[in-house]
Backbone as CSV, one residue per row, in Angstrom:
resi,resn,N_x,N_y,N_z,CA_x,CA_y,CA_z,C_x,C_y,C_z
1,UNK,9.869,12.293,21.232,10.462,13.125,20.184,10.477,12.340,18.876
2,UNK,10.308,13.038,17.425,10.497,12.197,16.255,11.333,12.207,16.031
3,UNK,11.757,11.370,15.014,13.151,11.014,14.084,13.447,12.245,14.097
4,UNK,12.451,13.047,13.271,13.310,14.635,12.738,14.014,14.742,13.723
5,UNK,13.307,15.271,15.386,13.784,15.911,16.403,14.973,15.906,16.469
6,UNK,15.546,14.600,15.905,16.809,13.780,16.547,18.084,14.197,15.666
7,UNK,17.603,14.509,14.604,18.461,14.763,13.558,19.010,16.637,13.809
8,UNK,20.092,16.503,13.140,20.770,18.121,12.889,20.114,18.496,11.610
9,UNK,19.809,19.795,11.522,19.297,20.766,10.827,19.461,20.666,9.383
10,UNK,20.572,19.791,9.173,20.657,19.412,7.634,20.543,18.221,7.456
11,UNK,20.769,17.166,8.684,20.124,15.962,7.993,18.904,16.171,8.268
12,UNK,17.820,17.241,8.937,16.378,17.150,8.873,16.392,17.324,7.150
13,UNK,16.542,18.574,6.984,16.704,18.913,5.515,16.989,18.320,4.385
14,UNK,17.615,17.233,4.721,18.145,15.950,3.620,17.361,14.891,3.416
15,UNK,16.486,14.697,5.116,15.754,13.839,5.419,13.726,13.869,4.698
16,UNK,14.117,15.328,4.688,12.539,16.554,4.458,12.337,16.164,3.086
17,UNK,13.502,16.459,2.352,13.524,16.359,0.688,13.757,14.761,0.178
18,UNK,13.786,14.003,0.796,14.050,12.765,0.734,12.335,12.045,0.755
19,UNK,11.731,12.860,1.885,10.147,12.010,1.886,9.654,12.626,0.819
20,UNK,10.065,14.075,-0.050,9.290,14.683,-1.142,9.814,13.972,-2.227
21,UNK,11.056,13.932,-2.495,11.102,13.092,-3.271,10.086,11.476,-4.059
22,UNK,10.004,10.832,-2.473,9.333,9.465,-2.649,8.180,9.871,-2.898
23,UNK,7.266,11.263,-1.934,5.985,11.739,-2.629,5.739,11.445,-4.122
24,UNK,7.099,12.657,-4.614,6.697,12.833,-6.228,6.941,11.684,-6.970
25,UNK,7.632,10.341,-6.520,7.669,9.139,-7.128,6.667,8.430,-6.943
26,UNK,5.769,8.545,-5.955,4.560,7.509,-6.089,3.632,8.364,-6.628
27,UNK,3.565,9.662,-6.529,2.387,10.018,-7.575,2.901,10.127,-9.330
28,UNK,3.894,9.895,-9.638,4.417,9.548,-10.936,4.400,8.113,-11.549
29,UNK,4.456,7.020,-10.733,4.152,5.926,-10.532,3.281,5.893,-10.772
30,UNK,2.045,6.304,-10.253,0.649,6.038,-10.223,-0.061,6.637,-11.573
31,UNK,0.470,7.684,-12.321,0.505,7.973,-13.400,1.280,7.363,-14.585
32,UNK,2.293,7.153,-14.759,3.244,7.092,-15.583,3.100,5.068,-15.507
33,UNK,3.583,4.830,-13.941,4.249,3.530,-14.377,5.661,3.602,-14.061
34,UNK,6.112,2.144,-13.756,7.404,2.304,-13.665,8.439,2.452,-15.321
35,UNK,7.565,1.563,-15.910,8.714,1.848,-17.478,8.691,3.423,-18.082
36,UNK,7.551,4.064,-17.722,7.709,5.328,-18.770,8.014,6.682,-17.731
37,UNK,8.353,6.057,-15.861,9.297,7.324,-15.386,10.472,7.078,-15.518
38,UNK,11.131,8.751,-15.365,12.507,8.665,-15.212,12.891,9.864,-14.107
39,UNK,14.211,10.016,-14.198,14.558,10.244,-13.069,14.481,11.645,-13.097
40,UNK,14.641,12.228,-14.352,14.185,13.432,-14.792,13.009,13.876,-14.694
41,UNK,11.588,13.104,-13.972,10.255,13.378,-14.050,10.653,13.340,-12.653
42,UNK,11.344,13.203,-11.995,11.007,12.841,-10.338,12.081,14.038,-10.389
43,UNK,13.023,14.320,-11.041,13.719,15.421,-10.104,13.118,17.408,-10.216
44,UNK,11.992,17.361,-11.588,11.304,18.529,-12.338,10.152,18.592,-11.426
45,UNK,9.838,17.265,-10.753,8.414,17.330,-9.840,8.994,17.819,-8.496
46,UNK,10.123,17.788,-8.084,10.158,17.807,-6.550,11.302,19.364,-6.223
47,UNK,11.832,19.663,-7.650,12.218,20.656,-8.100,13.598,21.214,-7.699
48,UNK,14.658,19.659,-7.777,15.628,19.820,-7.703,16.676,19.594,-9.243
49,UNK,17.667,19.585,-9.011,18.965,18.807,-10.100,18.644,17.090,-9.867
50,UNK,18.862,17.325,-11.520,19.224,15.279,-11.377,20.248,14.985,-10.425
51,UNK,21.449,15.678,-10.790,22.260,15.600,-9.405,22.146,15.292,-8.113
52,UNK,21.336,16.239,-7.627,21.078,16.434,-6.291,19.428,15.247,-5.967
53,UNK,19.215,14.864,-6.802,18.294,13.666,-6.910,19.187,12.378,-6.553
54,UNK,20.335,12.132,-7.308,21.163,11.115,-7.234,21.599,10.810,-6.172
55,UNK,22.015,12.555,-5.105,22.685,12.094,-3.972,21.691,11.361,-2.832
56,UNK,20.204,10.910,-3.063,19.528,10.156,-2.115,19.517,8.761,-3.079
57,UNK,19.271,9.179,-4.248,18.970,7.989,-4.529,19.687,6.961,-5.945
58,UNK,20.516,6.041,-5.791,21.544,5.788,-7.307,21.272,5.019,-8.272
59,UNK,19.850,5.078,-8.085,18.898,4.423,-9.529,17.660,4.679,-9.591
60,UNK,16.946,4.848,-10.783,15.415,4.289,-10.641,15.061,3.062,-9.727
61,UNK,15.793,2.235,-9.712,15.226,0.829,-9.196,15.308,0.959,-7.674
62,UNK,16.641,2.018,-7.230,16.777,2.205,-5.507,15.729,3.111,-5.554
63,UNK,15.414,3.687,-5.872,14.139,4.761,-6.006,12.776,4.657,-5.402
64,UNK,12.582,3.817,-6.361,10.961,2.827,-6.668,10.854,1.732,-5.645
65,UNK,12.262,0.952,-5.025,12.691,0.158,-4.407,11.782,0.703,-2.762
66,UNK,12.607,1.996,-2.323,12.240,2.625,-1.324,10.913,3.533,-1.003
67,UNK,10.375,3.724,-1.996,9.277,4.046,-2.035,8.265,3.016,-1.671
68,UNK,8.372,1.814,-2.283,7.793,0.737,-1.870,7.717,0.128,-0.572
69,UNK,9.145,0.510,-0.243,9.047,0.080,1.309,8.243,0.937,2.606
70,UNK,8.641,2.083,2.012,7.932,3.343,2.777,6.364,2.668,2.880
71,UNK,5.805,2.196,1.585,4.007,2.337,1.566,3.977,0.577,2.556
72,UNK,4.861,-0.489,2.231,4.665,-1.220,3.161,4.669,-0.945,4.460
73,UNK,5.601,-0.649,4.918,6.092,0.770,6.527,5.110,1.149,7.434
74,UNK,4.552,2.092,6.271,2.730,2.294,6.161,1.996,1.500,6.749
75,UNK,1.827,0.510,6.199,0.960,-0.287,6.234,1.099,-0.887,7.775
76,UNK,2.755,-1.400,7.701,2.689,-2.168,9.811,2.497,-1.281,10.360
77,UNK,2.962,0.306,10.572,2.594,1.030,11.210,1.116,0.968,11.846
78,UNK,0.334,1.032,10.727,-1.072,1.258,10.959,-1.404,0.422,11.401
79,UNK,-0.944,-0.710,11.724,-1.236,-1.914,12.162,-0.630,-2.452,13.469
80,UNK,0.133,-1.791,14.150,1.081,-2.032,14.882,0.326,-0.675,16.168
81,UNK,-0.406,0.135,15.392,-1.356,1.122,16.129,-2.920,0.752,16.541
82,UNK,-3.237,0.145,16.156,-4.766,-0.393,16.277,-4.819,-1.246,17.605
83,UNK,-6.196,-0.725,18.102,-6.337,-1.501,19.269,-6.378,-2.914,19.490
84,UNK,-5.680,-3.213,20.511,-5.517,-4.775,20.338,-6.837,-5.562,21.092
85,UNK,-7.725,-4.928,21.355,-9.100,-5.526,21.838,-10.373,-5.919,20.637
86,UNK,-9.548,-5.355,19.214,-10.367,-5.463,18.052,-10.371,-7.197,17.500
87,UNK,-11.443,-7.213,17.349,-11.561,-9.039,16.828,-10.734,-8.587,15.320
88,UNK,-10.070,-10.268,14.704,-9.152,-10.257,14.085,-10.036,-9.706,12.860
89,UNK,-11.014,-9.836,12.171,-12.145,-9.709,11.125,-11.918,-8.253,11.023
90,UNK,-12.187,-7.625,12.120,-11.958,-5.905,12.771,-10.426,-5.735,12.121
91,UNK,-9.616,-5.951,12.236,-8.570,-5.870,12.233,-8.443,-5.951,10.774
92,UNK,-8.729,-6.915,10.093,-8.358,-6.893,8.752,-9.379,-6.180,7.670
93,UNK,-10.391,-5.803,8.270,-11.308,-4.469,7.793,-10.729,-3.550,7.597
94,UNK,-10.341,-3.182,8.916,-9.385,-1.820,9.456,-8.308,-1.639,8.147
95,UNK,-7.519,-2.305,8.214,-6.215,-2.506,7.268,-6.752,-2.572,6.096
96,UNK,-7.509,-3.053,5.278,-8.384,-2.931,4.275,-8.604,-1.252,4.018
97,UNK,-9.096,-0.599,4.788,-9.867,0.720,5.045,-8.791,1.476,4.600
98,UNK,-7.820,1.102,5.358,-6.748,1.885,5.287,-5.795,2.063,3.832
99,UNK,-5.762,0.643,3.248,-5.391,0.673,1.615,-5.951,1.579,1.031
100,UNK,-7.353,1.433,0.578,-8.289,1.832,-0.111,-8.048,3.153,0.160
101,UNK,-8.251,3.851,0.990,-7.583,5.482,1.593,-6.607,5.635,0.929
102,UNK,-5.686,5.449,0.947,-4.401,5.248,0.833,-4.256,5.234,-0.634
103,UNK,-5.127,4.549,-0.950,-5.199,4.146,-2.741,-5.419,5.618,-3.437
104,UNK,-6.687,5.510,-3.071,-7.752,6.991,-3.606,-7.560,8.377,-3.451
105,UNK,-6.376,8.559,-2.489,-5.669,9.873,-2.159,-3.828,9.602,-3.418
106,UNK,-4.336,8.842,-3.827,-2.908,8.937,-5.083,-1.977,8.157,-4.614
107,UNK,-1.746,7.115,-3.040,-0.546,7.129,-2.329,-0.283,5.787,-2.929
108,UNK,-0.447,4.726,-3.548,-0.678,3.269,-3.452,-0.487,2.875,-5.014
109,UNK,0.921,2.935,-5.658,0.954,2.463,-7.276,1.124,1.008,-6.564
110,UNK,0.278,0.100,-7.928,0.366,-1.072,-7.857,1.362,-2.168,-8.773
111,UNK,2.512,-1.573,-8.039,3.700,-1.816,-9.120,3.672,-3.643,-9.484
112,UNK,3.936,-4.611,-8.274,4.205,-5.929,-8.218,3.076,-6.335,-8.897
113,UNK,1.535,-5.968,-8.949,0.708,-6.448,-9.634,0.563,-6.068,-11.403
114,UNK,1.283,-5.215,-11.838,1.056,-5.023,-12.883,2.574,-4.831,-13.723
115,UNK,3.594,-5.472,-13.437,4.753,-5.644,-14.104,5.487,-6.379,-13.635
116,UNK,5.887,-7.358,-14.394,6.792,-8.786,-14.304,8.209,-8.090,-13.419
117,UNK,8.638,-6.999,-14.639,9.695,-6.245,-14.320,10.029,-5.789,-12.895
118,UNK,8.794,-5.247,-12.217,9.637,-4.480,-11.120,9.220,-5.309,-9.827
119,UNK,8.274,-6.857,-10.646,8.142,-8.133,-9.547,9.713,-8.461,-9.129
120,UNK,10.423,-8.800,-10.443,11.726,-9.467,-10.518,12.768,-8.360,-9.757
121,UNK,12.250,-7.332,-9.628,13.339,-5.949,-9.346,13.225,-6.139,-7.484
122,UNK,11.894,-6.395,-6.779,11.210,-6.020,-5.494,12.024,-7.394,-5.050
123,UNK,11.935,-8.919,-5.477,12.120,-9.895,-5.087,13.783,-9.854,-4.922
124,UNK,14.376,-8.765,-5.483,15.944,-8.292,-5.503,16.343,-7.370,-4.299
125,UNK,15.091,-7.402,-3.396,15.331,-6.022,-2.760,15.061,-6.930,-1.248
126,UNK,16.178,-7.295,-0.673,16.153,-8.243,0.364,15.491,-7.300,1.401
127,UNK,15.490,-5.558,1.687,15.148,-5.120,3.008,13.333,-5.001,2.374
128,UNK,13.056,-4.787,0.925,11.332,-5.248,0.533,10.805,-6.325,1.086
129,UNK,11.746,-6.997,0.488,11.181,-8.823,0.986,11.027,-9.103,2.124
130,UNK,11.704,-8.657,3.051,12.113,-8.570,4.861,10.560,-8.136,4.895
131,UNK,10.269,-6.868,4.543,8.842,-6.164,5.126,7.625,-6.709,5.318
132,UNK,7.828,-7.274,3.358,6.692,-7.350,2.694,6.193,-9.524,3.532
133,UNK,7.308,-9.986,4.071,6.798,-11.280,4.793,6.716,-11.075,6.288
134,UNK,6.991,-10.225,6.699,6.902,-10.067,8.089,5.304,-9.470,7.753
135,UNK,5.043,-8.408,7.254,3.468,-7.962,7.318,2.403,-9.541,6.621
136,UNK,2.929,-9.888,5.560,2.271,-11.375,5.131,2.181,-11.836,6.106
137,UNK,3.050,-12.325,7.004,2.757,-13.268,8.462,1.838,-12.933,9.531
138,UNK,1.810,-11.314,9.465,0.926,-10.605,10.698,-0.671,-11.140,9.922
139,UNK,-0.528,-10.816,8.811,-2.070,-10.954,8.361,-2.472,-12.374,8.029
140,UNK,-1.605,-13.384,7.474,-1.496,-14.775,7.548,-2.619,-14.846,9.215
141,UNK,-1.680,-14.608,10.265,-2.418,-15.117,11.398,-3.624,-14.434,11.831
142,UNK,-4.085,-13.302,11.054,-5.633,-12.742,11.647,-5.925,-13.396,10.910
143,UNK,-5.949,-13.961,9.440,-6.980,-14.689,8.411,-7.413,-16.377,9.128
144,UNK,-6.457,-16.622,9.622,-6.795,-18.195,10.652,-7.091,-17.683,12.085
145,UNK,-7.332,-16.646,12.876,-8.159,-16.858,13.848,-9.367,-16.218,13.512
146,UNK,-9.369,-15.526,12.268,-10.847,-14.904,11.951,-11.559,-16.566,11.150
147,UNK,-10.974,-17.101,10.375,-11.238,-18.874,10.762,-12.014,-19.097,11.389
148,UNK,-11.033,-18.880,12.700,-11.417,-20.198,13.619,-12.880,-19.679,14.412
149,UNK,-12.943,-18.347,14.614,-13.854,-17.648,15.266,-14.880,-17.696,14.401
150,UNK,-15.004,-18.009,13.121,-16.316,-18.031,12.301,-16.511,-16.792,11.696
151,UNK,-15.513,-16.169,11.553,-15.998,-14.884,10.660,-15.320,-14.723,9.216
152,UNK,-14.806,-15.855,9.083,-14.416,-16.222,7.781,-14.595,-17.582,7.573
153,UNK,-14.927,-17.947,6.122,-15.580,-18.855,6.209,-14.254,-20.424,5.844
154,UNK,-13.985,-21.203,7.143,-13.190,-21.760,7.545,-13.011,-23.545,6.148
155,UNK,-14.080,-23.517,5.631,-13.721,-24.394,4.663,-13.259,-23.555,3.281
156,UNK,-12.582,-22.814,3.163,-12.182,-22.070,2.358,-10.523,-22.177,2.830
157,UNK,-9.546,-22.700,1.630,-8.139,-22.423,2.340,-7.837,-21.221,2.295
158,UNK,-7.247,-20.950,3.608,-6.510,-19.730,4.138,-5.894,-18.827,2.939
159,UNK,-4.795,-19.164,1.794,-4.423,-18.678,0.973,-5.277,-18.040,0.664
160,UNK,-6.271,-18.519,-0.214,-6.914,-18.157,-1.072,-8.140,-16.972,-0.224
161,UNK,-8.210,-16.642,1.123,-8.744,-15.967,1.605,-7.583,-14.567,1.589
162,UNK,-6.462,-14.753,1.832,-5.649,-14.272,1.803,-5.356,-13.084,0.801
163,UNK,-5.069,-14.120,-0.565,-5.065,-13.394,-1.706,-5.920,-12.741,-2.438
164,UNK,-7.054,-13.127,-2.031,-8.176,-12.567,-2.452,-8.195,-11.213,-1.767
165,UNK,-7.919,-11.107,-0.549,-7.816,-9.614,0.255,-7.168,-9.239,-0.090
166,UNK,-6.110,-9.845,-1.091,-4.635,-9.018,-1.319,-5.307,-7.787,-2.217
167,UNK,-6.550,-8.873,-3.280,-6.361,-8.000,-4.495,-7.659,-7.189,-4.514
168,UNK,-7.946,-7.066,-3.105,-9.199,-5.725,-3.110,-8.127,-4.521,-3.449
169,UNK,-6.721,-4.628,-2.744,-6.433,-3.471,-2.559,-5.952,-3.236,-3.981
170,UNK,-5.900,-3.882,-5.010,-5.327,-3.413,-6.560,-6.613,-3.639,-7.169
171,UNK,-7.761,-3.667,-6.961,-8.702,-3.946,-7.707,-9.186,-2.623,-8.349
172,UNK,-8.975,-2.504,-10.159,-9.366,-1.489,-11.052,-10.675,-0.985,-10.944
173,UNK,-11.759,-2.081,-10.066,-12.942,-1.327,-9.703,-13.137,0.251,-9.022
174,UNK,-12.026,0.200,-8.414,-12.045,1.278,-7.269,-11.961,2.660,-8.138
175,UNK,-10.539,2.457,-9.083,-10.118,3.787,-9.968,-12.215,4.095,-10.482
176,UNK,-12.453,3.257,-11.261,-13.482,3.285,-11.891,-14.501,3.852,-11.485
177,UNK,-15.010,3.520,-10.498,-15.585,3.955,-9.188,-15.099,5.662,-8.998
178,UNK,-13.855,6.102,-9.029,-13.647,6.913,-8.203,-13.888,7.838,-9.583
179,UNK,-13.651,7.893,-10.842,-13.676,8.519,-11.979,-14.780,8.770,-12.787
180,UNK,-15.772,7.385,-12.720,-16.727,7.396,-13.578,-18.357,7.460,-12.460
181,UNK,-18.462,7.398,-10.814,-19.613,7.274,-10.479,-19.712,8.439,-9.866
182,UNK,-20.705,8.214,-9.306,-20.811,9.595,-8.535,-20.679,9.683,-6.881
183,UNK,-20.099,8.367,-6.802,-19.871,8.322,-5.083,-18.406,8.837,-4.821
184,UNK,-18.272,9.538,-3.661,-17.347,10.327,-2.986,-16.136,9.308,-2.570
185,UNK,-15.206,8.790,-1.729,-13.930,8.704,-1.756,-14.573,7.617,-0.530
186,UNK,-15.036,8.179,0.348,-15.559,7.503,1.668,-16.732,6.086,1.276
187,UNK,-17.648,7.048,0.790,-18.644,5.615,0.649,-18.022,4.416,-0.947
188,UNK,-16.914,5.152,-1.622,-16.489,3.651,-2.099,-16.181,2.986,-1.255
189,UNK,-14.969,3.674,-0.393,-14.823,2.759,0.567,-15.604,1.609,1.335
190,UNK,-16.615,2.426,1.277,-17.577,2.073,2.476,-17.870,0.046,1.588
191,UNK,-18.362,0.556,0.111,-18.864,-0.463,-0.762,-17.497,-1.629,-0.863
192,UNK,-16.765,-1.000,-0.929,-15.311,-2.221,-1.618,-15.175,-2.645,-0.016
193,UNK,-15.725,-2.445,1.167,-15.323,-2.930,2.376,-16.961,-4.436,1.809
194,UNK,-17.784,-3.415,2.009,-18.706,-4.297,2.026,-18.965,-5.564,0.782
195,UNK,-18.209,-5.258,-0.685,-18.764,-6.636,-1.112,-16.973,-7.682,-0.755
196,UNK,-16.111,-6.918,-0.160,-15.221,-7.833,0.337,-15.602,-8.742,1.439
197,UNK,-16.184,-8.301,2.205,-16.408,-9.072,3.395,-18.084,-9.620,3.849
198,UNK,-18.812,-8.893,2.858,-19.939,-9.569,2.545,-20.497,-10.289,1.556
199,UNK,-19.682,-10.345,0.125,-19.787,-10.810,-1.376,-21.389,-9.672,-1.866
200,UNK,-21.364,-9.973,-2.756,-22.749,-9.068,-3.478,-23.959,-10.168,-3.372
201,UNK,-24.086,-10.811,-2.904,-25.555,-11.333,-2.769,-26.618,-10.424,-1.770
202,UNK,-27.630,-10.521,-2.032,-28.806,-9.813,-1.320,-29.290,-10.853,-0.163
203,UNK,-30.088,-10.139,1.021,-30.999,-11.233,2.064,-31.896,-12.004,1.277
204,UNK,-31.090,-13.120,1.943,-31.690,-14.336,1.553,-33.086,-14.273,2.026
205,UNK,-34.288,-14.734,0.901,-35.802,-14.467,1.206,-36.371,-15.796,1.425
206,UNK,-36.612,-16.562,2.360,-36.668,-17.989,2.401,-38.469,-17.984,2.607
């Protein structure tokens, strides 16, 4: 049975307007930004009272806060579902795949990468921070056995393999891609998988 199941008829209902809510905040986010929404753009999108906006949520910052956590959430979920017979390389493809999706369907503002502000706001948000290092640690350890197995290239420090995957998933190529070429949603994907994990060089002609 799901959460809903479990719930009475009005906390489904409280619970229902609560995920629309965070909807209409990450696609406002993803437009707007965190400095130029307000709470008045999130309560006209989801088509309640500021009021009745307030009673889930008692700031912009708890707002944006939980929304964030939701798309991390996301993220172990999907990860916490994948077959565990997949080599770790597989695994961090997969999760890759899944950003980029995730991105290109509107779901994925890239708040921590593009404002000091709501860095300093997330690092305030002890149940963010909880998420956001427990998933760092899951992927920390596929990046060192994909290492050790040779499918990453092991004189390279770990970090920096790391972060570099971080920032396929905020990389402005993709918007660009998705606005200005003429490839569909899937085969960007297909490309931002491939010069991540293959770089853009051509077969080598020896």
């Amino acid at each position: 049975m799901s959460i809903l199941g479990k719930l009475s008829f009005k906390d489904q209902a409280f619970k229902l307007r609560e995920n629309a809510i965070l909807d209409a905040t990450t696609m406002i986010l993803k437009d707007k930004g965190f400095d130029l929404m307000t709470m008045d753009d999130v309560a006209s999108a989801v088509g309640i009272s500021k009021p009745s906006l307030y009673k889930h949520f008692k700031s912009k910052e708890d707002l944006v806060g939980e929304a964030m956590i939701r798309l991390i959430d996301g993220a172990g979920d999907f990860l916490d579902q994948l077959d565990k017979d997949l080599k770790p390389i597989e695994v961090l493809s997969a999760m890759l795949e899944w950003a980029l999706r995730v991105r290109l369907e509107g779901g994925m503002p890239f708040l921590p990468s593009t404002s000091a502000h709501v860095r300093d706001m997330l690092t305030r948000n002890l149940k963010y921070v909880g998420r956001v290092l427990k998933l760092n640690y899951q992927l920390e350890k596929l990046v060192a056995k994909a290492q050790k197995s040779g499918d990453l290239d092991a004189s390279l420090p770990s970090d920096v393999i790391l972060f570099s995957y971080y920032s396929r998933t905020c990389d402005p190529a993709v918007e660009f891609l998705q606005r200005y070429s003429k490839l569909d949603n899937e085969q960007i994907i297909k490309h931002m998988l491939q010069v991540c994990f293959a770089g853009l060089h051509g077969p080598r002609c020896d």
